[in-house]
ZADO-361410 format. One record per residue: x, y, z of N, C-alpha, C, CB in turn; residue in three letters. Coordinates in steps of 0.1 Angstrom, whole numbers, padded with zeros to 4 digits, m for minus. Glycine has a CB too. Layout:
+-------+-------+-------+-------+-------+-------+-------+-------+-------+-------+-------+-------+------+
:   n.x :   n.y :   n.z :  ca.x :  ca.y :  ca.z :   c.x :   c.y :   c.z :  cb.x :  cb.y :  cb.z : dovo :
+-------+-------+-------+-------+-------+-------+-------+-------+-------+-------+-------+-------+------+
:     X :     Y :     Z :     X :     Y :     Z :     X :     Y :     Z :     X :     Y :     Z :  ALA :
...
+-------+-------+-------+-------+-------+-------+-------+-------+-------+-------+-------+-------+------+
END
This chain:
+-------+-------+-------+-------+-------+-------+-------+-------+-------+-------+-------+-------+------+
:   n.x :   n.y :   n.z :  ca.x :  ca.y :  ca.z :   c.x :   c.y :   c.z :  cb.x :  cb.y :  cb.z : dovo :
+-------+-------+-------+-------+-------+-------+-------+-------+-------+-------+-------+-------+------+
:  0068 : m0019 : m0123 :  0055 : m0013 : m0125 :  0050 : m0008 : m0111 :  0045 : m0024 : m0131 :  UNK :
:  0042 :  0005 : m0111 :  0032 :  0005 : m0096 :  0025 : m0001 : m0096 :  0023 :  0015 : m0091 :  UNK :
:  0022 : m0002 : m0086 :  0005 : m0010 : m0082 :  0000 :  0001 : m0078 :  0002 : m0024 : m0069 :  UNK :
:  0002 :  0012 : m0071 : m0007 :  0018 : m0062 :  0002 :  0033 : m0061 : m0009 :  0007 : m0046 :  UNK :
: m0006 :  0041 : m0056 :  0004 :  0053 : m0051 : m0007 :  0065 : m0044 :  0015 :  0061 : m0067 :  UNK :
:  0000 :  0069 : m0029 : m0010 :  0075 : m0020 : m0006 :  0091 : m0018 : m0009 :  0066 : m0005 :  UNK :
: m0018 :  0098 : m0012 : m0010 :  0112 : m0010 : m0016 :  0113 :  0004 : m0015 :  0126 : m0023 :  UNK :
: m0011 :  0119 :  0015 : m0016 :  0126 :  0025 : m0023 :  0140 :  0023 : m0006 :  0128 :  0034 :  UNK :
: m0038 :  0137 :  0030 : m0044 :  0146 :  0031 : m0050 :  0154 :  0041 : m0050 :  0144 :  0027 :  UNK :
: m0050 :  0166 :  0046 : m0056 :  0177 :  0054 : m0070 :  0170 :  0058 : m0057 :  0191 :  0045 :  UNK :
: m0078 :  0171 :  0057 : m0090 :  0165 :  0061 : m0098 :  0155 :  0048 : m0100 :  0178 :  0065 :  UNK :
: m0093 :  0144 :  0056 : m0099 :  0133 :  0049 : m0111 :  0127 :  0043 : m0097 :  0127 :  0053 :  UNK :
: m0125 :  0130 :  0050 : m0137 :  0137 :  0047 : m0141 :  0147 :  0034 : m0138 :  0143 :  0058 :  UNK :
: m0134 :  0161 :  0037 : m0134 :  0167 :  0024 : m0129 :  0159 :  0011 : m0126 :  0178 :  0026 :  UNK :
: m0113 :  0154 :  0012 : m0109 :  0145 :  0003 : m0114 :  0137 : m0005 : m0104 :  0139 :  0008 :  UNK :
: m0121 :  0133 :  0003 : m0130 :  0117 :  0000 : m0140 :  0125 : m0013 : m0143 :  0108 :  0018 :  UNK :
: m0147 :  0133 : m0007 : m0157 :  0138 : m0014 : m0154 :  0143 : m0025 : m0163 :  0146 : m0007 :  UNK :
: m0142 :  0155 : m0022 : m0140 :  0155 : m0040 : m0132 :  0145 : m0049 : m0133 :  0167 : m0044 :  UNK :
: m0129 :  0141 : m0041 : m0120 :  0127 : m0054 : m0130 :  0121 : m0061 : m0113 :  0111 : m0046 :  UNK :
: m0139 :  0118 : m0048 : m0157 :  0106 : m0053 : m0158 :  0115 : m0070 : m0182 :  0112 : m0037 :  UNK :
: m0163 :  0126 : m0065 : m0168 :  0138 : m0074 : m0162 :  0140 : m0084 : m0168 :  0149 : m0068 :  UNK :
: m0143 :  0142 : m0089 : m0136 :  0145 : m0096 : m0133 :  0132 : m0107 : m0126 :  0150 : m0088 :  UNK :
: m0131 :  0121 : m0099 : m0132 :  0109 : m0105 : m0141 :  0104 : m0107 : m0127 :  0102 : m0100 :  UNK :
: m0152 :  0109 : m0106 : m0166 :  0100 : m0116 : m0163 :  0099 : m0130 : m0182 :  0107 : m0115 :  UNK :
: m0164 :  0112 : m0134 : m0162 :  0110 : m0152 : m0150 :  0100 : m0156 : m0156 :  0125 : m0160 :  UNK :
: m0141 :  0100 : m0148 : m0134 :  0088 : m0152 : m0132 :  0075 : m0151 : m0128 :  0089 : m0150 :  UNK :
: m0147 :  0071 : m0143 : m0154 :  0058 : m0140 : m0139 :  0051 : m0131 : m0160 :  0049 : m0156 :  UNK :
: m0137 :  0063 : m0121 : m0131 :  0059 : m0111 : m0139 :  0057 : m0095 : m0121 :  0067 : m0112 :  UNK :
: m0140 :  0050 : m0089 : m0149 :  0052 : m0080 : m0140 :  0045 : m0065 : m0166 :  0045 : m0085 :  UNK :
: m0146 :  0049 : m0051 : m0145 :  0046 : m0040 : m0145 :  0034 : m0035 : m0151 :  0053 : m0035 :  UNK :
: m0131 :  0025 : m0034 : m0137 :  0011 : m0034 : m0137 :  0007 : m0021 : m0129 :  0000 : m0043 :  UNK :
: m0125 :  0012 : m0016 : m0118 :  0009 :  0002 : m0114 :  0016 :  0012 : m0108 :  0002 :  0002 :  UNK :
: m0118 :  0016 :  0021 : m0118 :  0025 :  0032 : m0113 :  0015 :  0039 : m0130 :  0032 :  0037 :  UNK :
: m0101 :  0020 :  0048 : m0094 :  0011 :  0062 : m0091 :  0022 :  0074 : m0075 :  0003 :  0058 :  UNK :
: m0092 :  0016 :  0088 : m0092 :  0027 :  0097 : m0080 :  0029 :  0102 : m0102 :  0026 :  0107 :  UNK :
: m0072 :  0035 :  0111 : m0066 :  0036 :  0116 : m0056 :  0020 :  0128 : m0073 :  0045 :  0118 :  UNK :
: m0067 :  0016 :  0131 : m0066 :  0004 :  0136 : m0063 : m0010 :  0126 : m0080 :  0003 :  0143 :  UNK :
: m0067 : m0004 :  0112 : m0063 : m0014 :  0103 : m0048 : m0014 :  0104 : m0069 : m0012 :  0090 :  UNK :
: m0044 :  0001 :  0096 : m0034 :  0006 :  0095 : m0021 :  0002 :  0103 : m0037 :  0016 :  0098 :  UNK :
: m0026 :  0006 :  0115 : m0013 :  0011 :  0128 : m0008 :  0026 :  0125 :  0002 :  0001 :  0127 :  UNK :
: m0017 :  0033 :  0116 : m0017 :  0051 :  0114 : m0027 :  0055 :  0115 : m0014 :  0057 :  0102 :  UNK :
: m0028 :  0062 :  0098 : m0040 :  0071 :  0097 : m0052 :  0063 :  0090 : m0036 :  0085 :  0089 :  UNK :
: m0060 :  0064 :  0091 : m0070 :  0064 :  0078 : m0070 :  0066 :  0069 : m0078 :  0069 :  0077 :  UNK :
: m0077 :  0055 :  0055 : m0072 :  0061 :  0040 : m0084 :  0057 :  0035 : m0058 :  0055 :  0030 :  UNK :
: m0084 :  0058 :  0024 : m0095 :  0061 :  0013 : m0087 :  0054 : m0001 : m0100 :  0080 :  0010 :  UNK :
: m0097 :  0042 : m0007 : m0091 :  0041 : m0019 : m0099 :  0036 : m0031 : m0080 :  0033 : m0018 :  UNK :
: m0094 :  0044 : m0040 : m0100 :  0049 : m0050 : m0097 :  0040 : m0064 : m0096 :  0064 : m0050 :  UNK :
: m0104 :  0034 : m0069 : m0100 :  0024 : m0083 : m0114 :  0022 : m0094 : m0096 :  0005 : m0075 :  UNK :
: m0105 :  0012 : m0098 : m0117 :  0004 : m0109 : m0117 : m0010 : m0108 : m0114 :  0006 : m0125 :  UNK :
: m0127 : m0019 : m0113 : m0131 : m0034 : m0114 : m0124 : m0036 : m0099 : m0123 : m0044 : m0130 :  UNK :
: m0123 : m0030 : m0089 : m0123 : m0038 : m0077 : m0107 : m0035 : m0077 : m0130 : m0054 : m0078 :  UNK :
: m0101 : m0028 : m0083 : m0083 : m0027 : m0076 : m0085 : m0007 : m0075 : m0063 : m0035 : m0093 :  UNK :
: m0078 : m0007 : m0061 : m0079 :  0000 : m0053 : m0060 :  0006 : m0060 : m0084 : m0007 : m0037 :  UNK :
: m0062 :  0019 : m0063 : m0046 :  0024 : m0074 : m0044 :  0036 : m0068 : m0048 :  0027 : m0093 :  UNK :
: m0056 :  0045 : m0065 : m0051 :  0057 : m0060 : m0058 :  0059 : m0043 : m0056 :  0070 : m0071 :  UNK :
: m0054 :  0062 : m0035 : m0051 :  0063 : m0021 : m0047 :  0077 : m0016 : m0041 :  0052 : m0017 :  UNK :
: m0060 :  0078 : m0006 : m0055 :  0093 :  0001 : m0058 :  0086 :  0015 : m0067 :  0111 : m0003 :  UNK :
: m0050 :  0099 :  0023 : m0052 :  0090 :  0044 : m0048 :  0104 :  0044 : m0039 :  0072 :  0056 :  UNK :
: m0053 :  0100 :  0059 : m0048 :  0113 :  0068 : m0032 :  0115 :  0069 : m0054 :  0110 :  0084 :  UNK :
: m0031 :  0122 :  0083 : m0018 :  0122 :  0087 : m0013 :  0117 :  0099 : m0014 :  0132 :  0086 :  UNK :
: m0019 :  0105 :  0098 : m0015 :  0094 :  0113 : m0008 :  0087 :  0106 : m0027 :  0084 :  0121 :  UNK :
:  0001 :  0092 :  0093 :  0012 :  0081 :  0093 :  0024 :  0088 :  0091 :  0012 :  0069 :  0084 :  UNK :
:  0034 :  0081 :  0093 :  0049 :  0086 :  0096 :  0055 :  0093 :  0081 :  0061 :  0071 :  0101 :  UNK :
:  0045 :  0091 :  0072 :  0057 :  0093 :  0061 :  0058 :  0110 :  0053 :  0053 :  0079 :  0048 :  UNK :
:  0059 :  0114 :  0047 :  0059 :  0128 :  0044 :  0047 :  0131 :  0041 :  0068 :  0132 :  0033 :  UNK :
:  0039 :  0124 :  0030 :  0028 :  0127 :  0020 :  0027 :  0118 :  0011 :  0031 :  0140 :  0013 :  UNK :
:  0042 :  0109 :  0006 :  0039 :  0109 : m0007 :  0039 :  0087 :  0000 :  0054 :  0120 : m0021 :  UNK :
:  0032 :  0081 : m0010 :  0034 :  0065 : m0010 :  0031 :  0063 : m0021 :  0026 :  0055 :  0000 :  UNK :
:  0041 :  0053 : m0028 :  0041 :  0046 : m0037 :  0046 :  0031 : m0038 :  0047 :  0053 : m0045 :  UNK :
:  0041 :  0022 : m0044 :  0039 :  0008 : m0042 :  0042 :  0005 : m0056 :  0025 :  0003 : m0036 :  UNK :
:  0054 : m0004 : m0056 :  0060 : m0014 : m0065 :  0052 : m0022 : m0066 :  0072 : m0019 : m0062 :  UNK :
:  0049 : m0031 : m0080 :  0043 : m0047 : m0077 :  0052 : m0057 : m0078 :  0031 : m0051 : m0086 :  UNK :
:  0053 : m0067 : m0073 :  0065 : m0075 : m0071 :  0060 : m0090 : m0074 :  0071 : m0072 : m0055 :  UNK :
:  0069 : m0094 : m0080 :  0062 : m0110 : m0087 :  0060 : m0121 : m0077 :  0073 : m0117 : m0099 :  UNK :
:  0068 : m0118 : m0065 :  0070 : m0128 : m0057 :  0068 : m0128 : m0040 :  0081 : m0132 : m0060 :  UNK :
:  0066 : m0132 : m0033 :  0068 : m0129 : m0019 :  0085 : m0128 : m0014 :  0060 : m0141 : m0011 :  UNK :
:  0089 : m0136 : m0027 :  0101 : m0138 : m0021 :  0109 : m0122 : m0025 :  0109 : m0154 : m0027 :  UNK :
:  0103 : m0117 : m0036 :  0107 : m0101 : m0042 :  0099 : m0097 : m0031 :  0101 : m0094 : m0059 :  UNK :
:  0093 : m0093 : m0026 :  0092 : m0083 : m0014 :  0099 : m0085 : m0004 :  0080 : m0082 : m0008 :  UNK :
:  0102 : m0097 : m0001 :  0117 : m0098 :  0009 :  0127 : m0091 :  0004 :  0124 : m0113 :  0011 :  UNK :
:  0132 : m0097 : m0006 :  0144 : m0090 : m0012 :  0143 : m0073 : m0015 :  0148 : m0098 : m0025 :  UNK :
:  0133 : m0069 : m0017 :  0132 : m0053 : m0014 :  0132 : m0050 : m0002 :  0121 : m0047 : m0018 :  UNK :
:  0130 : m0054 :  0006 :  0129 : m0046 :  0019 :  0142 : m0047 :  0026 :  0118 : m0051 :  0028 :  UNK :
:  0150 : m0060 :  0024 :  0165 : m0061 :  0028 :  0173 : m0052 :  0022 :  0171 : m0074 :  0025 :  UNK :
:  0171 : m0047 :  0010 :  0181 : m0040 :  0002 :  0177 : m0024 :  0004 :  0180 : m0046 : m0016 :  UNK :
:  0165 : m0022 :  0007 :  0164 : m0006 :  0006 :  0167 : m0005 :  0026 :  0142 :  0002 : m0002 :  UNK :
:  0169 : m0015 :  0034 :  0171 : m0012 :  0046 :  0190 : m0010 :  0045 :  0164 : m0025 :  0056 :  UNK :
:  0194 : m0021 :  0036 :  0209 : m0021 :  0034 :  0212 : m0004 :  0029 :  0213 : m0033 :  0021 :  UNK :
:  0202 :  0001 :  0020 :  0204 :  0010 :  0013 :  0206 :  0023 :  0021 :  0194 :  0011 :  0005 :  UNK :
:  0199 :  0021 :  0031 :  0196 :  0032 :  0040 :  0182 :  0037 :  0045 :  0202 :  0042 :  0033 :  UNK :
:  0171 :  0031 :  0038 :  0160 :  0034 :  0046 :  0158 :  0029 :  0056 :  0150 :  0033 :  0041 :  UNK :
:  0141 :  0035 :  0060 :  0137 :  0028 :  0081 :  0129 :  0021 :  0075 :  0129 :  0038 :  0098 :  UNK :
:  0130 :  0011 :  0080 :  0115 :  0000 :  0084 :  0105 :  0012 :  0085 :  0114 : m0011 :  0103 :  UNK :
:  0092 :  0009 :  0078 :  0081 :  0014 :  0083 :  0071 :  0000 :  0079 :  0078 :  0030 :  0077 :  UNK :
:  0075 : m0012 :  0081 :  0067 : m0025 :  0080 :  0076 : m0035 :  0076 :  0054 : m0025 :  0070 :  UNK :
:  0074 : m0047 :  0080 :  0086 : m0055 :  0076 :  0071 : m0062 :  0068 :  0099 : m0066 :  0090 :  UNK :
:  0080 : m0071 :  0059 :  0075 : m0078 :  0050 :  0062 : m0090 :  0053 :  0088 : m0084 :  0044 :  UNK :
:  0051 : m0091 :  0053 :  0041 : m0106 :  0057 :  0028 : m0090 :  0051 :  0041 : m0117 :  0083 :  UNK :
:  0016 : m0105 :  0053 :  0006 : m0103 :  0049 : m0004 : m0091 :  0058 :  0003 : m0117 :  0050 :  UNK :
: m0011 : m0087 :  0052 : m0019 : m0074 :  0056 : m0036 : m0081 :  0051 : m0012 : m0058 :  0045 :  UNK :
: m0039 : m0087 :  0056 : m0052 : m0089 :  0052 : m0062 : m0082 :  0053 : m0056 : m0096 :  0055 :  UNK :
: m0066 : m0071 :  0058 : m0075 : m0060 :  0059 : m0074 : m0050 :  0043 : m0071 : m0050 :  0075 :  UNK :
: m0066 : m0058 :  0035 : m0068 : m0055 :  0021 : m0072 : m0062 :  0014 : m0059 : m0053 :  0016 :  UNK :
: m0067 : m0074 :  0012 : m0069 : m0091 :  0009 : m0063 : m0102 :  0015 : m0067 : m0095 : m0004 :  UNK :
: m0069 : m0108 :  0012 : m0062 : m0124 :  0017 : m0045 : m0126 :  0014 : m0071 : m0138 :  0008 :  UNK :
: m0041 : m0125 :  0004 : m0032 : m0125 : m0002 : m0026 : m0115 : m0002 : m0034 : m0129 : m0010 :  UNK :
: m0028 : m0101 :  0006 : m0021 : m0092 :  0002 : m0007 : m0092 :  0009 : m0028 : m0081 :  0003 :  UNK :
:  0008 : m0096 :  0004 :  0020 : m0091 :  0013 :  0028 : m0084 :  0005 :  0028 : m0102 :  0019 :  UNK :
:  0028 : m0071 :  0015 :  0039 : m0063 :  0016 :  0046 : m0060 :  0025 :  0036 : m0055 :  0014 :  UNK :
:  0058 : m0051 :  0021 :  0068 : m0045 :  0028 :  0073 : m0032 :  0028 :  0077 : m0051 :  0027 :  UNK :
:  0071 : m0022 :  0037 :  0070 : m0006 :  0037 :  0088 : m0002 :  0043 :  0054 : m0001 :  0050 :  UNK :
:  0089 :  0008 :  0035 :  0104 :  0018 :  0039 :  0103 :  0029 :  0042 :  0115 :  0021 :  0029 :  UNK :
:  0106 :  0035 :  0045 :  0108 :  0053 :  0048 :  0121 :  0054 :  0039 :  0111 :  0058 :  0067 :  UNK :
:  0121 :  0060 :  0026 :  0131 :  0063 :  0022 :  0140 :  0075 :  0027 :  0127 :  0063 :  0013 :  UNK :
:  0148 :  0079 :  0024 :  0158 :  0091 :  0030 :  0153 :  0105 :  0030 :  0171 :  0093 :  0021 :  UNK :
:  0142 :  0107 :  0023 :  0135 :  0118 :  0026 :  0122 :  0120 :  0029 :  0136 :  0124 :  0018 :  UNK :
:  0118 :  0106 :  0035 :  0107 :  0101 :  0042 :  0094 :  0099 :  0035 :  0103 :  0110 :  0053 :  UNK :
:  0098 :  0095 :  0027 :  0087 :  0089 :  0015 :  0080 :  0075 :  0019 :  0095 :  0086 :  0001 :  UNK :
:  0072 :  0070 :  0020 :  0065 :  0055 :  0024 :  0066 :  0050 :  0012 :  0049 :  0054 :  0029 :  UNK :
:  0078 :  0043 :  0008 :  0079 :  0028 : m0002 :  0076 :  0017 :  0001 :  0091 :  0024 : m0005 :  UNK :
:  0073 :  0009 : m0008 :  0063 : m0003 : m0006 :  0065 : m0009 : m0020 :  0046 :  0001 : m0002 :  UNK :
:  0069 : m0027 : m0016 :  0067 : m0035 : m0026 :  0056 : m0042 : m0021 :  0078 : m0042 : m0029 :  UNK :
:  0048 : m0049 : m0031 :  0033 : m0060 : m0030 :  0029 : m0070 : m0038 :  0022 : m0052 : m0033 :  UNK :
:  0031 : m0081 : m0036 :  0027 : m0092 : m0042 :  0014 : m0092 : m0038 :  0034 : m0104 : m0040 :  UNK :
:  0002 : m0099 : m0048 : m0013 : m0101 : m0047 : m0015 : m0112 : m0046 : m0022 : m0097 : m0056 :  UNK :
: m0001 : m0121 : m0052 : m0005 : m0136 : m0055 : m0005 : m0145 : m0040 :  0006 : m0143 : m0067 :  UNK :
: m0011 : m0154 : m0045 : m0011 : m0167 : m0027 : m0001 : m0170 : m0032 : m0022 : m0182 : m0021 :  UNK :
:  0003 : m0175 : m0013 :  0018 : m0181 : m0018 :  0015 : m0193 : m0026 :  0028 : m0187 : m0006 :  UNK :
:  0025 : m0198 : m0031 :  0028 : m0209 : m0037 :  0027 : m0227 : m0032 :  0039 : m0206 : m0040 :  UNK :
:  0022 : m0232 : m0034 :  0020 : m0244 : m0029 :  0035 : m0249 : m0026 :  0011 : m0251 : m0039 :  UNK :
:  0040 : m0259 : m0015 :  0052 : m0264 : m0016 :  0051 : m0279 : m0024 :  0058 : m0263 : m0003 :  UNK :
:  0057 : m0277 : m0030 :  0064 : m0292 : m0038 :  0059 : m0305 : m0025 :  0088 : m0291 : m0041 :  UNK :
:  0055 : m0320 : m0028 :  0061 : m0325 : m0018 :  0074 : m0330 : m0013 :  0057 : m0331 : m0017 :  UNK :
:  0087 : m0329 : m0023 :  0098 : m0327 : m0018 :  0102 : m0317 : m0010 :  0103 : m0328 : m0025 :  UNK :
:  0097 : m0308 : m0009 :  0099 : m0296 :  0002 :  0090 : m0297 :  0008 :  0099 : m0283 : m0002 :  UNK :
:  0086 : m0307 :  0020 :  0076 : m0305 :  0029 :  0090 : m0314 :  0041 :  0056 : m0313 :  0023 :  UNK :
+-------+-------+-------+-------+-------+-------+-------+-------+-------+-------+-------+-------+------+
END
């Protein structure tokens, strides 16, 4: 399933505005803004409902072509195993796998540059899991 999927934009400002604008009738609205410094790129804008943020525009302070799309992944331990296998595969690191909290608390992902420079991303929302006390 996606969770999410982003486009690079020319001037982000303009962007913002008509998305706001285009997406009202669809009772889509402006939920999250992160800066550059959040990042470690560009600036984005994201755009959702009931508080999940699905469609995403940024500048072009980041490495990838244009296009980002985000898997949702059931587990933290599935975002590991994506990121090992699309690096096996042939993509670059563009984030290794842990938590990003300038989204949520809970948010971990792991970012690729696929072979034609696409920003892939798997994301679990859930906290981790409590350990057993046999596993402590």
């Amino acid at each position: 399933m996606i969770d999410h999927i982003g486009l690079a934009v020319a001037d982000l400002l303009k962007s913002k505005a008509f998305y706001a604008a285009a997406l009202r009738p669809l009772g889509i609205e402006l939920l999250m803004e992160v800066t550059p410094e959040q990042t470690g790129a560009g600036a984005h804008a994201g755009f959702g409902v009931a508080q999940k943020a699905f469609f995403w525009i940024g500048d072009h302070g980041s490495p990838c072509s244009g296009v980002h799309v985000a898997f949702a992944a059931e587990s933290r331990a599935q975002v590991d195993q994506f990121y090992r296998a699309a690096l096996n595969a042939g993509a670059s690191d563009n984030g290794e796998p842990g938590l990003r909290p300038h989204y949520h608390q809970n948010y971990y992902g792991a970012f690729v540059l696929d072979p034609d420079g696409n920003n892939i991303e798997a994301v679990c929302h859930k906290p981790e899991p409590a350990r057993r006390r046999a596993d402590r």
